[in-house]
Backbone bond lengths (Angstrom), bond angles and torsions (degrees), N, CA, C in turn:
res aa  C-N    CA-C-N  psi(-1)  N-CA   C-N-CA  omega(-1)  CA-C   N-CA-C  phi
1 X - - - 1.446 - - 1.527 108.74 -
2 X 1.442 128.06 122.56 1.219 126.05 -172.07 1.468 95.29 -88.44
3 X 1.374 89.89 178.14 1.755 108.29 -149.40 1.892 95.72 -117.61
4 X 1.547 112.17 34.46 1.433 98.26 177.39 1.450 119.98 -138.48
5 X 1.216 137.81 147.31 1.151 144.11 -170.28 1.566 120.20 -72.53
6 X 1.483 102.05 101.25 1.651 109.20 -163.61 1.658 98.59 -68.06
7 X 1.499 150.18 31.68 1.603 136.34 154.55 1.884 88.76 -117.18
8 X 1.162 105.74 -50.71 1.636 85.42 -143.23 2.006 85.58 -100.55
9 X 1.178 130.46 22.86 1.249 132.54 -165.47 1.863 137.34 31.54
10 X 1.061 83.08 40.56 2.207 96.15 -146.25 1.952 91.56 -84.53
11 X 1.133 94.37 123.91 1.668 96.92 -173.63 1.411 107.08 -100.88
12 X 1.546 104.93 -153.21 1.779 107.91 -176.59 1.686 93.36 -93.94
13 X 1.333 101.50 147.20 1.835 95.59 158.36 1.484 105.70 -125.78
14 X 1.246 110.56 143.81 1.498 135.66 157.56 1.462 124.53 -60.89
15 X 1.365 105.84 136.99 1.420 109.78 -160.50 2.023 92.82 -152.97
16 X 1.333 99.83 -165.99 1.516 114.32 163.67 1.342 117.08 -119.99
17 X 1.137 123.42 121.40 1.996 120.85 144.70 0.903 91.78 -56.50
18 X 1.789 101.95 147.80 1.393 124.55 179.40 1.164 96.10 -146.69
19 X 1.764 114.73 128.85 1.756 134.09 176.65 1.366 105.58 -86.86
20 X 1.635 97.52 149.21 1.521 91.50 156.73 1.418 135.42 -9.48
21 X 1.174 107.75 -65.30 1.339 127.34 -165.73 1.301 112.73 -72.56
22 X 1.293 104.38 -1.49 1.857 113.41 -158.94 1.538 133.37 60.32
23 X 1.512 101.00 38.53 1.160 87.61 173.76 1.193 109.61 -126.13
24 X 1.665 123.70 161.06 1.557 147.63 -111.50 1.305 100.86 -124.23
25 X 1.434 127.02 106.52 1.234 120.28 163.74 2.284 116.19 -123.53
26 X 1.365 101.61 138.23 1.305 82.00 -175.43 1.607 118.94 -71.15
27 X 1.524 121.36 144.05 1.183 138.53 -179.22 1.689 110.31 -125.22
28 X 1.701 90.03 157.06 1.784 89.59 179.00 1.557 103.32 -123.62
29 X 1.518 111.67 115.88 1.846 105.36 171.16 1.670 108.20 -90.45
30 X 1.562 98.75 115.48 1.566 109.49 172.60 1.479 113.10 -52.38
31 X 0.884 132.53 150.61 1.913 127.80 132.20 1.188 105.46 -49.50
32 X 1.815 105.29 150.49 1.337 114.06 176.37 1.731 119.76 -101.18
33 X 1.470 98.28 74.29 1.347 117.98 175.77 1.363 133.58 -44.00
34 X 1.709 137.82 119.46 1.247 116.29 179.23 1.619 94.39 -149.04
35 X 1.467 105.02 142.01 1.589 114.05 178.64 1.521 116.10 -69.07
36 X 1.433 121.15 124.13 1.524 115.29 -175.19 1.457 89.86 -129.33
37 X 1.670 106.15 142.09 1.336 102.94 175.62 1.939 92.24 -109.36
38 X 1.691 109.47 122.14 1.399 106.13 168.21 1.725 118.20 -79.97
39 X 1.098 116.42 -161.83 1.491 140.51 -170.88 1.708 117.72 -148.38
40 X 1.551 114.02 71.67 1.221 115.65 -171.08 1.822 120.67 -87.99
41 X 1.489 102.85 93.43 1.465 108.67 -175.95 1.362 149.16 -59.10
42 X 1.811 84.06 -17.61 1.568 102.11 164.96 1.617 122.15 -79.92
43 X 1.873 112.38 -22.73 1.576 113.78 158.03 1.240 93.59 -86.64
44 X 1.413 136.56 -51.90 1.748 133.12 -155.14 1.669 101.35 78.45
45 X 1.383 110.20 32.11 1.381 112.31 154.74 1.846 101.23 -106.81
46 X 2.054 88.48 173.93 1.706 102.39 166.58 1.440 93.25 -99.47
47 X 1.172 115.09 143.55 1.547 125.03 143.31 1.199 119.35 -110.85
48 X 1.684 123.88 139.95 1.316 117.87 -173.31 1.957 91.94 -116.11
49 X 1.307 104.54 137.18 1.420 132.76 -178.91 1.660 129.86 -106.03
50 X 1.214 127.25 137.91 1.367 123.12 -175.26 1.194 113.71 -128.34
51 X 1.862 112.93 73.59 1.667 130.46 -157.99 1.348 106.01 -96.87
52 X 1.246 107.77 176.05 1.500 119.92 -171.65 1.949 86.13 -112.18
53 X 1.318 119.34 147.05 1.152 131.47 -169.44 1.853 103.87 -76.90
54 X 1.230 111.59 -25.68 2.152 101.33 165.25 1.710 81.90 -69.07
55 X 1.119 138.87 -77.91 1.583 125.49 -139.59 1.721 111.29 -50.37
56 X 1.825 97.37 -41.41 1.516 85.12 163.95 1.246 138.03 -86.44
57 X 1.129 114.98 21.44 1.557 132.80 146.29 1.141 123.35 -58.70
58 X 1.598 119.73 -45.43 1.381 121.48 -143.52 1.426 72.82 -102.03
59 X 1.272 145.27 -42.94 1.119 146.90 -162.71 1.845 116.55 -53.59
60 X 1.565 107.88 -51.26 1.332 127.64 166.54 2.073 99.88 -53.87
61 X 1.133 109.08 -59.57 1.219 93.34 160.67 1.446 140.08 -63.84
62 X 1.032 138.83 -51.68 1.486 134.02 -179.57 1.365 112.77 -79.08
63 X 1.530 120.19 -30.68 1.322 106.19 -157.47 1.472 116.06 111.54
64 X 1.294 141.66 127.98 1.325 166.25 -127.72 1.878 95.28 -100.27
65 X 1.555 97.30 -72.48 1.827 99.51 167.13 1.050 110.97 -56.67
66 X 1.566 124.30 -62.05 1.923 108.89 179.44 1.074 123.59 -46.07
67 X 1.216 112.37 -40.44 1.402 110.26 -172.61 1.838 126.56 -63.48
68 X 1.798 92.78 -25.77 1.362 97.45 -175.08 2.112 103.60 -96.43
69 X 1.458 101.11 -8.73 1.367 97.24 154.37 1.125 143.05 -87.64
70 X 1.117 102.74 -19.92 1.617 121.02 151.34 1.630 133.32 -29.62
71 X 1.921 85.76 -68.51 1.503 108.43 -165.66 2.300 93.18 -85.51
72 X 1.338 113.71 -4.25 1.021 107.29 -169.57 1.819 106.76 -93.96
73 X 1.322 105.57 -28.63 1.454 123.93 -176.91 1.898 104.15 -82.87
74 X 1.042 114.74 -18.84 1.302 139.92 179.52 2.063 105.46 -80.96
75 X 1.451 90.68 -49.93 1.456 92.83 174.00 1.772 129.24 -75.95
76 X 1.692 100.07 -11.44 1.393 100.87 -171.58 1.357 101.79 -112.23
77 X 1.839 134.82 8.44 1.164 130.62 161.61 1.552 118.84 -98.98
């Protein structure tokens, strides 16, 4: 199961743990992924989604269609 957010595409990034002591090991911070099944009224289908918890933020705000017209008008400029 990949680790990325199928609307806004946001993956893991790489970084370092860092000890006490300061020392450097490489680490991976996931997105905080969770399955939401929406309710799209303009098809009057469900779609089920595998978002990162900011996208379903923005989502509660704008709206489910805006949001994917957004990120779609975003993709063709």
């Amino acid at each position: 199961m990949s680790k990325v957010c199928e609307l806004s595409g946001t993956r893991p990034m790489f970084g370092n743990k860092v000890s006490h002591s300061n020392h450097k090991t490489k680490r991976r911070f996931n997105p905080n992924l969770q399955k939401k099944t929406f309710f799209m009224p303009e098809t009057n289908e469900w779609i089920e989604l595998k978002i990162t918890a900011k996208t379903l933020r923005t989502i509660d705000k704008l709206g489910l269609y805006d949001y994917m017209k957004k990120i779609a008008k975003k993709a063709n400029a």
